[in-house]
N, C-alpha and C positions, 0 to 999 in steps of 0.2 A: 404252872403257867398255862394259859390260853393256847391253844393253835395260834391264833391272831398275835398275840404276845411273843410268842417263838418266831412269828415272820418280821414283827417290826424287829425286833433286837436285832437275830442275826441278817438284816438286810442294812439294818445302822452300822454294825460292825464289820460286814465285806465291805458297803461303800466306805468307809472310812479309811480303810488299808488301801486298797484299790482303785477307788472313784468308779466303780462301777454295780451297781444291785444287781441284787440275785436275779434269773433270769427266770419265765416261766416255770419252766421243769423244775429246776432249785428249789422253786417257794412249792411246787406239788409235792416235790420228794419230801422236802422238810415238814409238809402237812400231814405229809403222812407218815410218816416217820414218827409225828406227837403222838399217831394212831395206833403205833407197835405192830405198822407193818412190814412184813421181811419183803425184801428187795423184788421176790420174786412175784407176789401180791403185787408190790409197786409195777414192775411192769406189765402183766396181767393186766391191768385197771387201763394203764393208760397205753397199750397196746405197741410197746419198746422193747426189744429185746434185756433183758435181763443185765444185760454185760455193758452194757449202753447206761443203763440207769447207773450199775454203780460205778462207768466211767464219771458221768456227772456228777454223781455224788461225794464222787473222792474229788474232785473240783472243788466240791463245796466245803469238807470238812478241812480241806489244804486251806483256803483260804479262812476258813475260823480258826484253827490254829495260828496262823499267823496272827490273825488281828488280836486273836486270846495270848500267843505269845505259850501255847501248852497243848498237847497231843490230846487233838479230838476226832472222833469216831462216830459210827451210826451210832453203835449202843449207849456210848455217854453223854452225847449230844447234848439233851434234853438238861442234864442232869448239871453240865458246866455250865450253858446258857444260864439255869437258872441261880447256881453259884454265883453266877458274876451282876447277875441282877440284886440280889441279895447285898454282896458287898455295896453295889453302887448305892444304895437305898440307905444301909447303915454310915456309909463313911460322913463322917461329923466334921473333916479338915481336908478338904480335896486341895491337890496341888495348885500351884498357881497355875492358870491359865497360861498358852502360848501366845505371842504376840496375837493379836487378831487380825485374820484376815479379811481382805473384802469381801469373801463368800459371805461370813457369816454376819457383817455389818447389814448387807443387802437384804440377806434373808428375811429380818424384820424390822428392818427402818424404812420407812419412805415410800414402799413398794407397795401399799395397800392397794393405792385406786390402777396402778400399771396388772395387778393380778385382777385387777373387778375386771377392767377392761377386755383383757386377755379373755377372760367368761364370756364377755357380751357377744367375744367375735365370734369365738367356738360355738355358742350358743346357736349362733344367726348362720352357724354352716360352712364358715373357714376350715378350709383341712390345714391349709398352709399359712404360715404366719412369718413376716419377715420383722423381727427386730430389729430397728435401723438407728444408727446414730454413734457419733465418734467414739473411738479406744476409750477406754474406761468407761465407760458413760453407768456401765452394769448390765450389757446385753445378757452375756452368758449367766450371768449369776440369776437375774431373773427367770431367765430359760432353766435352770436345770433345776432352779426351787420350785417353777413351776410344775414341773415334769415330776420331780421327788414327794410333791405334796400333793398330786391327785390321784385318783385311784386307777392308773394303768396297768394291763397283765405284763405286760413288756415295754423297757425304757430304753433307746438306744440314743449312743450320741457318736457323732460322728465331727472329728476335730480334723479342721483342713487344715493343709503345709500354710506356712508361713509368707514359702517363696510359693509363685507359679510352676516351676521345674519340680518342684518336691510332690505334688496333690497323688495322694493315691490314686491308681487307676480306680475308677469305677465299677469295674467288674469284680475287682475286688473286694473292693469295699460291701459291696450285698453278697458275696462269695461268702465269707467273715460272718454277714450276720444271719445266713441261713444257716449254716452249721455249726456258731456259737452260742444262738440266739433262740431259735427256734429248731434245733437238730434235725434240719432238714440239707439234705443236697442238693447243690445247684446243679444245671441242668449246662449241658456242652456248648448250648448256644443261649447267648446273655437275652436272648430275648425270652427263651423259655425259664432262666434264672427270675426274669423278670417278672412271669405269670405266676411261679412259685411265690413270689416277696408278695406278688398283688393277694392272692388267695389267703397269705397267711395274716395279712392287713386286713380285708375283711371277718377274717375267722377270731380274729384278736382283736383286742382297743390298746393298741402304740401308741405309745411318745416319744417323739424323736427329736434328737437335736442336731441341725446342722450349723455347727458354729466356726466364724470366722469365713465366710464364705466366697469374701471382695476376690479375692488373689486368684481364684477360678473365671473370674468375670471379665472381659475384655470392656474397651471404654464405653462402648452403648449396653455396658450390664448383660449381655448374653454370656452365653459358655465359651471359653477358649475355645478352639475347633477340636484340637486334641482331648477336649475335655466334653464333646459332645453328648458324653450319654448320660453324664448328668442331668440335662435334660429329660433325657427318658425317664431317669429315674424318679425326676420332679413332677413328670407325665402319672406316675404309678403312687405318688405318695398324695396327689391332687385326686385323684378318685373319688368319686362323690361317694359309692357303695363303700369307700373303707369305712375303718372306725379310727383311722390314725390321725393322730395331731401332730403337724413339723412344726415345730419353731427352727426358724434359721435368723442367725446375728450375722447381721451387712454394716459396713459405712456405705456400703454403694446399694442402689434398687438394682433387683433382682428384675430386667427387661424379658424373659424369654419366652418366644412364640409358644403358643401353647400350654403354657403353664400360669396357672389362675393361682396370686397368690396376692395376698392382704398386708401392705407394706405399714406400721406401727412405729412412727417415729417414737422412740423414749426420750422422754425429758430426763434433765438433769433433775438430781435430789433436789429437796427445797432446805433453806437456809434453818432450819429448826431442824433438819435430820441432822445437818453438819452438826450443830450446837450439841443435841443431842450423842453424837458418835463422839465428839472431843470427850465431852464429857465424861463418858464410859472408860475412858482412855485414861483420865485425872490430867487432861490438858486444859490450862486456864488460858481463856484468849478473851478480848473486851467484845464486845458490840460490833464496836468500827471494825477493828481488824476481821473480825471473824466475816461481817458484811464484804468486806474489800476483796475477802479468802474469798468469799462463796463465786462474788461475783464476776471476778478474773477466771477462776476455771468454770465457772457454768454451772456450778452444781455438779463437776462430773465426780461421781463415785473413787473412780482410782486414785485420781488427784487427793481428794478427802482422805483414803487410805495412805497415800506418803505424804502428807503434808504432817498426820499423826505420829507416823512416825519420826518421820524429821525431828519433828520438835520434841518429842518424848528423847529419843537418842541424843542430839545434839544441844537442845538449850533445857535442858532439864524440865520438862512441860510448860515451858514457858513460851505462851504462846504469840503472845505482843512480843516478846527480844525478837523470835524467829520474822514475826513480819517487817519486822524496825530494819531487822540488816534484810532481808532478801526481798520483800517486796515491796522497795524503795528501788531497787537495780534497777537503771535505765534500760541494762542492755539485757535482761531478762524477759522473752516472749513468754506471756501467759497461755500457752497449749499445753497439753500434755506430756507430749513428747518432748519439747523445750524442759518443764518440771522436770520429768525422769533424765533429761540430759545434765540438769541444772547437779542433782541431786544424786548423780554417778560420779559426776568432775568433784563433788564434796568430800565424797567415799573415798577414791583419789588420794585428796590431801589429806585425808583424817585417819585413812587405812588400808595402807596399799594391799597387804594378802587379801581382804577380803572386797578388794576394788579388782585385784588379779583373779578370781574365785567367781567375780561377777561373767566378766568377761570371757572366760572358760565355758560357764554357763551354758553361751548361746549357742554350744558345739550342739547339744540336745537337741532333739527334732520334737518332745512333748506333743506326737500326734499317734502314730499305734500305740504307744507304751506311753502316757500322758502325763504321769508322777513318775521322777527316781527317786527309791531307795538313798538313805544315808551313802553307803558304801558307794554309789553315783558322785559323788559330790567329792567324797575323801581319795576318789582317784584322782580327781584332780587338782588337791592340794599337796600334789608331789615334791615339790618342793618349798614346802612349810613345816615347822615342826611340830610333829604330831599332838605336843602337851596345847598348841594353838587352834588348830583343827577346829574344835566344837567354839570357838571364841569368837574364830572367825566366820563360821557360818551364822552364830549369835547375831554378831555386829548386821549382816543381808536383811535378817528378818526385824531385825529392829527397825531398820529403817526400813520397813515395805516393801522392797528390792525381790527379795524371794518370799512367796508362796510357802506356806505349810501346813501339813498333816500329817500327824501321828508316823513321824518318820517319813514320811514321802513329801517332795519338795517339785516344785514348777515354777515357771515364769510367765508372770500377765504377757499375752501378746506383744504389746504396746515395750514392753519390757525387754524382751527375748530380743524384739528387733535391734535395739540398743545395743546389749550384751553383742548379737552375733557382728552388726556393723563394727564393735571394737573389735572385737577377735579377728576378723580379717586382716584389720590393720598391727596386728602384733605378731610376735615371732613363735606365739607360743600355737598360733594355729597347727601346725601340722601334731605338736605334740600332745593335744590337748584333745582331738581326735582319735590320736592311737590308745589314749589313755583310755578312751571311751569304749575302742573293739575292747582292748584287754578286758575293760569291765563286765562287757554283756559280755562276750564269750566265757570269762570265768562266774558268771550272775548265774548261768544256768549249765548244771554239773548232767541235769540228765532231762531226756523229754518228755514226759511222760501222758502232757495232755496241751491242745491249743496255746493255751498262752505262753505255754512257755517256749515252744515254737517262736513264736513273733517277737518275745525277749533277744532269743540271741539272735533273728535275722536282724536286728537292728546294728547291731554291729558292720554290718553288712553296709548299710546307708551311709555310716560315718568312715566306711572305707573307699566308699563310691563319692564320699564329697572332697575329697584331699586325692582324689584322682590316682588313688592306689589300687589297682587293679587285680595287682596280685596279692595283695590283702582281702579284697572283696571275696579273690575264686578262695583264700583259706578258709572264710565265715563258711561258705557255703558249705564246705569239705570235710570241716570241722567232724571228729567220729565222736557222737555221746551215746549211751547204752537208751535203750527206749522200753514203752510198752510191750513190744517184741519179742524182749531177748536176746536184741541185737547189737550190735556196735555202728551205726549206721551215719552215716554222714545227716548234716543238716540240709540239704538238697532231699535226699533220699526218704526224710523224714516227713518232710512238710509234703511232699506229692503224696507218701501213703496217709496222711492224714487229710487227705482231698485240697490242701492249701497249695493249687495250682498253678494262680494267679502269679502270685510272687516269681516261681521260677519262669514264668511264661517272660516275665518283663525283666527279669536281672542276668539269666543267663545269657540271652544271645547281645545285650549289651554288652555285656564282659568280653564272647569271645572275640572279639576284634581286637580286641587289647591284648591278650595274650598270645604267647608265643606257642607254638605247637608242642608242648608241652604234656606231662601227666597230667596238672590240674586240667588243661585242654580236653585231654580224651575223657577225663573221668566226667565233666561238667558236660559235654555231649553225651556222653552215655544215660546221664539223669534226662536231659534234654528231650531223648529220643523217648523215653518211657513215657514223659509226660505227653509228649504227641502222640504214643501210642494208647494211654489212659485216654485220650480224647478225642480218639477216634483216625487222627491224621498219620494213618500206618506207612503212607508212603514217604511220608516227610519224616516219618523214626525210622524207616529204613537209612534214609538216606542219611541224615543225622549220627545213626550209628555206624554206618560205613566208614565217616570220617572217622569216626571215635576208635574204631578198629584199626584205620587205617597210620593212623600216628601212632597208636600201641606197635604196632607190628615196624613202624622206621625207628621206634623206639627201642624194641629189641633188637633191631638190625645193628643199631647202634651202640648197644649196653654188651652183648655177646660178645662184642672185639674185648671187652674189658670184662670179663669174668669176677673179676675182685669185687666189684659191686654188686654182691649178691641181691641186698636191700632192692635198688633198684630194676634190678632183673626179673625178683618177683613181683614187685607191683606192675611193672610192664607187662608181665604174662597174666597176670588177673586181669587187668584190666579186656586186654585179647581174648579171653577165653568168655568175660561178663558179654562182652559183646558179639561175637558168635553165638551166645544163648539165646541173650535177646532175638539175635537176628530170626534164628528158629523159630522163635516164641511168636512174632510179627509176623511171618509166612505162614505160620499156621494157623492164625484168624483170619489171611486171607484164601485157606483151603488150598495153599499149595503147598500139599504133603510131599513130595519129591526134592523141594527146593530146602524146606523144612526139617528133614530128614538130613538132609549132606550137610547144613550147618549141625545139627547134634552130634551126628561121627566127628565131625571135624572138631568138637568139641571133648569128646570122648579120645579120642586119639592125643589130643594135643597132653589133657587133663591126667589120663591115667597114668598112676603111680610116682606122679610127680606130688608137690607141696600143695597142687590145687586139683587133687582129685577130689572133693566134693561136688565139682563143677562137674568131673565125668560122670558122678552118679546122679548129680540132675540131667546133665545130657542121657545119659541111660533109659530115665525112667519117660522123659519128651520124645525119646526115641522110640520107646515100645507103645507111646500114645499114638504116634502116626501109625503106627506098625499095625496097630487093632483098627483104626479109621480106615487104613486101607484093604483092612477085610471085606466090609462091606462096599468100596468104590472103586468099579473093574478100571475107572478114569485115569486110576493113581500107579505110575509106574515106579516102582521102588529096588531095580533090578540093578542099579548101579551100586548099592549096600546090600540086598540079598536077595539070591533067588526066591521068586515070587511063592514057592509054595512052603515056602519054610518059613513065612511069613507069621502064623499063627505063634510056631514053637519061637519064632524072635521075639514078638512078643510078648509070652508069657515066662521067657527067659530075662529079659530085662526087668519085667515088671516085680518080679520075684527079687532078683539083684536090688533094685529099689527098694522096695518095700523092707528088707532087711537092712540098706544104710541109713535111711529117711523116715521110713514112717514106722519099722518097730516098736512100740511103743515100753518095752521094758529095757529100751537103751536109754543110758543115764544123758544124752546128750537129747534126746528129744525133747524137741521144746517149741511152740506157738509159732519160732520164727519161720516152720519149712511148713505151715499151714499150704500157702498157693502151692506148694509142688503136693501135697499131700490130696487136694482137691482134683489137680490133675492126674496121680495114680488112681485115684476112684473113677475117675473117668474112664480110664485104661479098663478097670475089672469090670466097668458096666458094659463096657462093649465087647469084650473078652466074656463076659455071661458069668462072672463068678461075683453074684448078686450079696454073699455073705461077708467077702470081704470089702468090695465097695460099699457095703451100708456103714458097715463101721469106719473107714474112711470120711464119709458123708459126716457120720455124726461128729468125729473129732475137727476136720474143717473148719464146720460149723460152731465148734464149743470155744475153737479159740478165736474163730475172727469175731466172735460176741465178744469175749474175752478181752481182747484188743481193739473193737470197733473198726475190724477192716471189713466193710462192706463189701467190696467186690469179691474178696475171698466167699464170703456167703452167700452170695447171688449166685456165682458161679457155683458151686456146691448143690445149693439149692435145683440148679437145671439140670445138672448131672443124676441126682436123685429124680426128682421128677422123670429123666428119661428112662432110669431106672425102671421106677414103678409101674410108668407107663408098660416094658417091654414086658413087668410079671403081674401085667392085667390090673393093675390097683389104680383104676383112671381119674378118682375121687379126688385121692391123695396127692397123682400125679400132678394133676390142675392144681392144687392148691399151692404146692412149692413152686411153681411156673409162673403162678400169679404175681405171689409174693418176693420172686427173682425181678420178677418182670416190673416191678413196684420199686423197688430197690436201685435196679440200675436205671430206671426212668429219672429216677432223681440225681442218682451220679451220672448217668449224660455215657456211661461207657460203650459207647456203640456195636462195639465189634458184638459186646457179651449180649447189647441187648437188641440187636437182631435174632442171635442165637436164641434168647429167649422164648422169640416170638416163632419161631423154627420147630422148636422143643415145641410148643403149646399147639401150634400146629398141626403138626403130626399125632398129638395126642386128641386134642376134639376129632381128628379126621379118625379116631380108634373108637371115637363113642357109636356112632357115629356124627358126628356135626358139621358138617361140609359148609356152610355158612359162616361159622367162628374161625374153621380150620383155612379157609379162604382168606379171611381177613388177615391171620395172625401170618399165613405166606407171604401174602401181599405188604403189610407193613415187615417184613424179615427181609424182601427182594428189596423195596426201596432203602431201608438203609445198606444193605449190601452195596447196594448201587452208587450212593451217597459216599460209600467208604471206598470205591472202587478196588473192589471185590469181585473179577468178574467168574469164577470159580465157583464161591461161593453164591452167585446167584445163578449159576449152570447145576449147583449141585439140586438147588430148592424147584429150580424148572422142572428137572430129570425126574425129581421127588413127584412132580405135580401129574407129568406124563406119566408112572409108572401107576 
C-alpha cells in the first residue's frame, strides 16, 4: 500500500469507532512508520521527545485495534491494515447494511450546490462560517462531510451542552485541544493559552467545528456573560493570518462584537432527494403523498430520516398507509420536534422496553465522549430480559430514534431533548443516572492516556446532575493503576496529565456540599496541588491547611476508637500527604526554615509507622533544604540542627534516600518516585557530588519521557544545567535551561519557570553575558513577584548585588 493509502484507511477506521480522525502527529507517525522508521528517528525528525511519540502512538494502535477488533502494533501495523484491505476488496456477499443514518444520506444527496457554496465563501476569505437553520435541517452533517472531505492537517469539532448550565468552560475546551490535538501546553493564563491556539492556527490549515451552538447565546445572539470567552476565542479563530476554517451550526445568528462571521442559511433538501432517499430505503410512496411529505417538513433532513423509518418499521414500506393514517391527524403540528414527539408516543404503544430505553437515553450528555459504546446502552436496560436487549435496541434504530455506528450509538439533538424532557418526568431518573457512573466508572479499568481520562470523569457529570454529591467526590477519588505505576485517584490523574481545567471547576463546587469528611480532605489536597501547578502557592497553602486541618479532627476523632484501624490509616496519610505538600509549597517560595519544620514533622509523625515512605520523602526534602542552606547565611535552620552540622545533615539524609527511593537495583523502583528522584539530584548538585546527580538527572529524565510528565523533565533539566553550569560545561548548561525553559513556558508552571530563568541567569552571567544574564533576572524577579515570593525575589537581588 501507498503511505497515502495507509492514512486514508486507518483515519476511516478510528473515525468510525470514535467519530474522531487521526490527529496531525498520528498521520506523521503513521507516515512514517510506512517508512520503517523506529520511534527514535520519528522523534529526531520532528523534534519530540521519544516517549511522547510512542505515548501517541500507542493512542493510535489502541484505537485500530479496536476498530480491527485484534492486537495491533507498530511492527504489524502496515501488514493488518493491508490484510483488511485485501479482504474488503475480495468479499463477494457483504453483510446487510445497518439501518442508515442521516450522516450518511446527507453526505451524498442533495448537498452538492450547499458544498459549492461553502467553496465560494472560503474562497472570498471567510474564516468563520455559521450554518444556520432549524433541528434537522442537516447543519452538522454538512459540516463535518465538509471538514472530512478537504484536505486539512487537523480537524477539530467541538459539541456544545444541550442545556445552557452544561457548556464546557472555554478554557477548557482549548486546554483539550492544545494537548490532544496539537501536543502542546497551555499556558497559566487563558490569554497566553490563546496565543498558543492562535500560532498553531496559522502554522496549520484547521477545521473546526462548532456545533449546536444556540444554547451559549443569550436573546440578541451574544455570549452568556458566563460564557464570555468564547468570544475570545471566536476573536482567534476569525484571524485573518490563520489558515483555519470554523463552521459553526446555529438556529440563532451569531450577534457578537467583534467577531466577523458569515451567516449561511441552509435550505431544506429538495423534493427529488426525498424521492430519491425513500427509495434507497425500498419505501414506495405516490407523487401526492411524497409532495405533501416534503412539504409539511420543509425539506428538513431529519424529518426525511424518521419518516423512513417510520414507515419501513411500522407499515411495512408502505408509504401512502403511513400518510393515509398520520398525515390526515388534525391535531398533528408539522415541525420537527412535534414529528419526533409524534413518533416517541408510537414507540410507546407499539414498544414499551424500547420506548423506556428511549427515555433513559437522555441521561447521556453526548458532548466530551459523543458516542456510547453497546455496553452504555445495556446498563440501562436493567430491567429487561437480557435474550431482549439487542431487539430492543433494533426496534430505536429502526425507527430513526437512535443514531449508529459500528457499535457506538447517539442522539440527533433535536432527539436527546425529547428523550431527556421524558426522563425527568419518570421515576426511573435517578436510577438511570446511577446506572450511567457505574458504567463509566467500570468503562475504564485503567488510565493510561487522555481519553480515557475524560471517559471516566463523565461519570462525574451524571453524578452532579441528580444532585449527588457524594457520588460525584467518589468519580473523582475513584483509585485506577496508570502510566506511572501508581494506584492514583482520578483527580490525581488528570492534574498530572495537565487536565486542570476540570478539577479547577468540579472541586470547589463539590466542597460546599460535603461534609468535613475524608473525601473533604482528600479533594482539597488535590485542590491545593492544582493551585500549586499554577502558580497560586498561596491559595494551595491555604487550601491545604484545611485539608490537614480535618485530617488531624479526624484523627482526634478515629483514636477514641482504635478498632477502626482502616480509618485511622487513611486519616494519617492523608495528614502526613499534606504536611509534604505543605514543605513542598514553602519551598518554592524560598522559605527554607518554614520548609524544613514541615518535613521533620513529617518524618516524626511517618517513621516506622505503616506510612514511612512519607518519612523517606520527608528525609530526602529535608536534606534538599539542608544543602540550600549551605550556600544562604539568610536561612536559619537551628530549630532542627545546629548550623554547622548542616553539611553532614545533608549528606546523611540524602544517602538514607537514595537507598529507599532512588536505588535503582531495588525490585520496587519504579517511574512513580521520578519527582522525588529529580529532587535528590538536586540535593547532590549542590552537595557537589556531580556523579551521582548525573545519573539521577538521567533517570528523571528517562521516565518522565516515559510517562509524559513534563514538569518532572523541566525540572531535571534545570538542575542538570546548574549542574554543568558549576563544572564549567556553559554550552551544554544553556542548552538544558533553554529547553526547561521552553517546556514549562508551555505548562504555565511558574514557580519552576521563574527558577528557570534564575538558573540561565546565573549561567550567561558565567560566560560572560551580562545583557542575557540581566534579562533572564529580571523576567525570574517579575514572576517571583507575580507569585509573591518575596524571598525568593530577595534571594535573585542578593544574587545581583554580589
Amino acid at each position: 500500500m501507498s503511505a497515502d493509502k495507509v492514512l486514508e484507511l486507518a483515519d476511516a477506521l478510528v473515525f468510525r469507532t470514535t467519530g474522531k480522525h487521526l490527529n496531525d502527529l498520528q498521520r506523521k507517525i503513521l507516515r512514517a512508520v510506512w517508512r520503517r522508521q523506529t520511534y527514535g528517528e520519528i522523534a529526531q525528525r520532528m523534534r519530540y521527545t521519544e516517549g511522547h511519540v510512542k505515548d501517541v502512538a500507542s493512542q493510535l494502535w489502541q484505537a485500530l485495534s479496536q476498530a480491527l477488533d485484534e492486537r495491533v502494533t507498530k511492527s504489524n501495523s502496515l501488514a493488518v491494515l493491508e490484510r483488511y484491505l485485501q479482504k474488503a476488496k475480495v468479499k463477494l456477499t457483504p453483510p446487510l447494511p445497518e439501518p442508515p443514518v442521516i450522516m450518511e444520506a446527507q453526505s451524498f444527496l442533495g448537498r452538492e450546490a450547499a458544498i459549492a457554496h461553502l467553496d465560494q465563501l472560503i474562497t472570498q476569505g471567510h474564516r468563520a462560517i455559521v450554518l444556520q437553520g432549524e433541528g434537522g435541517i442537516g447543519k452538522t452533517t454538512l459540516a463535518q462531510q465538509y471538514l472530512e472531505h478537504h484536505d486539512f492537517d487537523v480537524v477539530l469539532e467541538l459539541l456544545m451542552a444541550k442545556e445552557t448550565t452544561n457548556i464546557t468552560p472555554t478554557e477548557q475546551v482549548v486546554e483539550e485541544w492544545l494537548r490532544q490535538d496539537f501536543q502542546i501546553e497551555p499556558g497559566q493564563d487563558f490569554g497566553v493559552t490563546l496565543d498558543r491556539l492562535k500560532r498553531q492556527l496559522r502554522e496549520q490549515r484547521v477545521g473546526l467545528l462548532i456545533d449546536n451552538l444556540e444554547p451559549a447565546l443569550e436573546a440578541q445572539g451574544r455570549f452568556w456573560p458566563q460564557y464570555s470567552r468564547y468570544g475570545d476565542l471566536m476573536r482567534v479563530l476569525c484571524d485573518p493570518k490563520g489558515q483555519t476554517v470554523t463552521l459553526l451550526t446555529s438556529r440563532d445568528r451569531l450577534c457578537e462584537p467583534g467577531v466577523a462571521v458569515h451567516h449561511y442559511r441552509l435550505p431544506g433538501l429538495s423534493r427529488e432527494t426525498w424521492q430519491q432517499f425513500f427509495a434507497q430505503g425500498a419505501i414506495t410512496v405516490s407523487p401526492s403523498p411524497l409532495a405533501a411529505m416534503h412539504r409539511a417538513y420543509g425539506g428538513n433532513a431529519k424529518a426525511m430520516n424518521i419518516l423512513r423509518g417510520a414507515i419501513a418499521g411500522d407499515f411495512d414500506g408502505d408509504g401512502n398507509a403511513y400518510w393515509q393514517e398520520m398525515g390526515t391527524d388534525p391535531l398533528m403540528t408539522l415541525d420537527l420536534k412535534n414529528l419526533v414527539t409524534s413518533q416517541v408516543n408510537r414507540l410507546k404503544d407499539l414498544d414499551a422496553d424500547a420506548y423506556q430505553l428511549f427515555c433513559r437515553l437522555g441521561a447521556f450528555r453526548y458532548q466530551d465522549v459523543p458516542r456510547i459504546p453497546t455496553d452504555g446502552l445495556l446498563a440501562l436496560l436493567w430491567d429487561v430480559d437480557p435474550s431482549r436487549h439487542r431487539q430492543v435496541i433494533t426496534s430505536l434504530r429502526n425507527r430513526s430514534l437512535l443514531e449508529s455506528h459500528r457499535g457506538h450509538y447517539w442522539l440527533h439533538p433535536v432527539v436527546q431533548a425529547e428523550a431527556l424532557e421524558r426522563l425527568r418526568q419518570r421515576p426511573d431518573w435517578q436510577k438511570s443516572h446511577r446506572q450511567a457512573i457505574q458504567f463509566w466508572s467500570a468503562q475504564v479499568a485503567t488510565i493510561t492516556a487522555t481519553g480515557e481520562a475524560i471517559q471516566a470523569l463523565e461519570a462525574y457529570y451524571h453524578a452532579l446532575a441528580i444532585a449527588d454529591y457524594a457520588a460525584a467526590a467518589d468519580v473523582l477519588l475513584k483509585s485506577r493503576h496508570n502510566q506511572w505505576g501508581q494506584h492514583l485517584t482520578l483527580g490525581s490523574t488528570l492534574y498530572r496529565m495537565g487536565l486542570l481545567q476540570p478539577l479547577l471547576a468540579a472541586i470547589p463546587s463539590l466542597l460546599p456540599h460535603l461534609p468535613d469528611d475524608q473525601h473533604s480532605s482528600e479533594l482539597r489536597n488535590i485542590l491545593a496541588d492544582v493551585y500549586w501547578i499554577t502558580g497560586k502557592i498561596h491559595a494551595a497553602i491555604s487550601m491545604q491547611k484545611q485539608a490537614q486541618a480535618i485530617a488531624r479532627q479526624g484523627l482526634e476523632t478515629t483514636e477514641k476508637n482504635p478498632a477502626d484501624a482502616h480509618s485511622l490509616y487513611c486519616w494519617r496519610m492523608l495528614e502526613v500527604d499534606a504536611l509534604l505538600s505543605l514543605g513542598l509549597y514553602h519551598l518554592d517560595l524560598w522559605e527554607l526554615a518554614e520548609a524544613a519544620q514541615f518535613f521533620q514533622t513529617v518524618i516524626t509523625t511517618a517513621q516506622g509507622t505503616a506510612h514511612h515512605s512519607w518519612a523517606d520523602k520527608g528525609q530526602l526534602c529535608l536534606a534538599l533544604v539542608a544543602s540550600h542552606s549551605l550556600h544562604d547565611e539568610r536561612v536559619d535552620l537551628s530549630s532542627i540542627c545546629e548550623t554547622p552540622h548542616l553539611r553532614e545533615l545533608a549528606e546523611t539524609l540524602a544517602e538514607q534516600a537514595y537507598r529507599e527511593i532512588a536505588d535503582a537495583s531495588r525490585p520496587e523502583y519504579t517511574g512513580r518516585f521520578a519527582f522525588f528522584i529529580q529532587l535528590l539530584a538536586q540535593t547532590y548538585t549542590t552537595l557537589g557530588n556531580s556523579e551521582r546527580a548525573t545519573k539521577l538527572y538521567e533517570r528523571a529524565i528517562a521516565f518522565a519521557e516515559e510517562s509524559h510528565y513534563i514538569q518532572v523533565k523541566a525540572k531535571a533539566l534545570i538542575g542538570w544545567g546548574q549542574l554543568l553550569r558549576q563544572q564549567g560545561n556553559i554550552s551544554p548548561a544553556i542548552q538544558n535551561l533553554a529547553l526547561a525553559l521552553e517546556l514549562l513556558e508551555d505548562l504555565g508552571a511558574q514557580s519552576d519557570l521563574a527558577e528557570a530563568h534564575w538558573q540561565l541567569g546565573l549561567t550567561h552571567q558565567a560566560q560572560p553575558d551580562q545583557i542575557a544574564a540581566q534579562t533572564h533576572f529580571a523576567a525570574a524577579v517579575q514572576i517571583f513577584e507575580a507569585i509573591q515570593a518575596p524571598r525568593q525575589v530577595a534571594k535573585v537581588q542578593a544574587a545581583l548585588r554580589n
